[in-house]
Structure formats: C-alpha cells, structure tokens
C-alpha positions in Angstrom: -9.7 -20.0 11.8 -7.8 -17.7 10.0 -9.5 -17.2 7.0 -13.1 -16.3 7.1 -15.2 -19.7 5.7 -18.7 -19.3 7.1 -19.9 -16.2 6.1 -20.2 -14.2 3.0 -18.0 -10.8 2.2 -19.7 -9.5 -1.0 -16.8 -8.1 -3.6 -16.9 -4.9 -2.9 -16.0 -5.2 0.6 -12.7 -7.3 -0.7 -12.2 -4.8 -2.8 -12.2 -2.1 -0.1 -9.8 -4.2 2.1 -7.7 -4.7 -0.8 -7.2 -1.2 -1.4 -7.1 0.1 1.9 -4.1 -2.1 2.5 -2.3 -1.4 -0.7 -2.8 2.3 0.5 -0.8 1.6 3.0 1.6 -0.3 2.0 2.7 2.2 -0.3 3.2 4.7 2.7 5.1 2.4 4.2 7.4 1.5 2.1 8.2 4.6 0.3 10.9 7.5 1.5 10.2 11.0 2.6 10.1 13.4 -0.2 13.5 15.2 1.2 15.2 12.0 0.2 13.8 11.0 -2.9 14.6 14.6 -3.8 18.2 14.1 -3.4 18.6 10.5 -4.3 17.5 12.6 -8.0 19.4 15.1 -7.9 22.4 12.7 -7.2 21.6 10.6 -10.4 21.1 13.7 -12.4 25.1 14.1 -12.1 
C-alpha cells in the first residue's frame, strides 16, 4: 500500500516530485542568512 503498484506515473511527474521535495529539503535544512553570515565571518579570523 505504500508504494503506488497499479498505476502508471510517467517520468516527468517523478521528476517533479523529486524536485519539489529536494526543494524543500534544502529549506529545511539550511540556516538563516544572519547566521551563516556570522558563522563566516567567525572563520575568517
């Protein structure tokens, strides 16, 4: 049941899902730019 078996998804739709989800992964798992900023700046010294 948790995969879909009996029907047919043509590639391009996978491919939609596939990005879609990567999409938001991405925003998920990445920090807000105020902290990225700093964690920089701290390596820099």
């Amino acid at each position: 049941d948790r995969y879909i078996t009996s029907r047919f998804l043509p590639d391009k739709a996978i491919d939609l899902m596939d990005e879609a989800c990567a999409i938001a992964r991405v925003q998920v798992d990445s920090k807000p730019e105020a902290v990225d900023v700093l964690e920089r700046q701290k390596v820099q010294l």
